[in-house]
N, C-alpha and C positions, 0 to 999 in steps of 0.2 A: 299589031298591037301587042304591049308584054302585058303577059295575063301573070300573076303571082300565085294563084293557088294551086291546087295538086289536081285539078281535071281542067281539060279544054273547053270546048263552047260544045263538043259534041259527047262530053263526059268520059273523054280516052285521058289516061294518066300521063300527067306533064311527066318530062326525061327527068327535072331534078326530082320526082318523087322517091329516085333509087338514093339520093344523095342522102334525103334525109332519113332515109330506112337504116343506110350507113352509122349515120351518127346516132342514131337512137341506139341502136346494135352494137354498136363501141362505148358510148359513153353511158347507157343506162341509164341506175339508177346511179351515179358518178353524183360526190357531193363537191360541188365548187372550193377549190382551196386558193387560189389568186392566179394575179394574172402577168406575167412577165413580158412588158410593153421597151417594144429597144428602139431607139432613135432611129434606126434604119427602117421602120413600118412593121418589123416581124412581129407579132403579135402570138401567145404563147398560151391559151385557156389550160390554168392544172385542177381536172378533179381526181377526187378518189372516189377509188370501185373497191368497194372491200381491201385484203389485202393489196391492190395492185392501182397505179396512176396513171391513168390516161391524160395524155395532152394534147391537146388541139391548136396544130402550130399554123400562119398563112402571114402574109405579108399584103396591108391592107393597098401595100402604094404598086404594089404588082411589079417590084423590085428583088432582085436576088437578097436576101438575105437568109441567116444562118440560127439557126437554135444548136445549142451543146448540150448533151445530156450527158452525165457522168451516175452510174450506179454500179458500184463494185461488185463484181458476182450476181448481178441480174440480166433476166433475159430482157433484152426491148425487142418491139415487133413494128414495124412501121408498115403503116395503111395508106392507101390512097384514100381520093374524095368518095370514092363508093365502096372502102372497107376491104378492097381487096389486100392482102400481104406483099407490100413490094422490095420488102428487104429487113432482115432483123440482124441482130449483135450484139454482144455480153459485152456488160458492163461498161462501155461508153458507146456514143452515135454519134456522127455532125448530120442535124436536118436541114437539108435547103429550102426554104421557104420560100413560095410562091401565093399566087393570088389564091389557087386553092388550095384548101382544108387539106392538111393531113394530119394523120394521127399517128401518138408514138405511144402501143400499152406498155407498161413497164413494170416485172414482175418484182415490184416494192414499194413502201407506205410512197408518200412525199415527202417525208422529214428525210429520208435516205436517198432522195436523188439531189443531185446537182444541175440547175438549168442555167446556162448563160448564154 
């Protein structure tokens, strides 16, 4: 049986309970600013965290696609589904999108990045 909450039948914490510890931990208190939907399924959540934009990119059809990030002179940091750092790079990224959740923080507003 799939149980959906965060403890089992014996009260032991379900595995995605790390997941969404993850996102809580990245995205905060992140205020939603849109949402970048591409023909190919990739799917693109932008909020802002203070100075800095976190993205929440996956690809609902569980298809390769792509997010582009362009931000002159900023750091980006890219996360996996459980918040770990699996790669970062100034001033542009190409993200591969997959079924899951990664995150790209990016040290600038959102009016100052570019996502396609």
């Amino acid at each position: 049986a799939v149980r959906w909450g965060m403890f089992d039948a014996d009260m032991e914490p379900m595995p995605h309970i790390a997941a969404y510890d993850a996102y809580t931990e990245t995205v905060g208190a992140g205020v939603f600013q849109k949402l970048v939907d591409k023909p190919d399924g990739t799917r693109c959540y932008v909020f802002r965290r203070g100075q800095e934009t976190v993205l929440v990119v996956f690809n609902w059809k569980d298809e390769a696609g792509a997010i582009h990030i362009a931000s002159p002179g900023t750091h980006i940091e890219i996360r996996d589904v459980m918040g770990n750092i699996v790669a970062e790079g100034e001033g542009q990224y190409a993200l591969t999108a997959g079924m899951w959740a990664q995150y790209a923080v990016i040290g600038a507003a959102p009016d100052n990045i570019r996502i396609e």
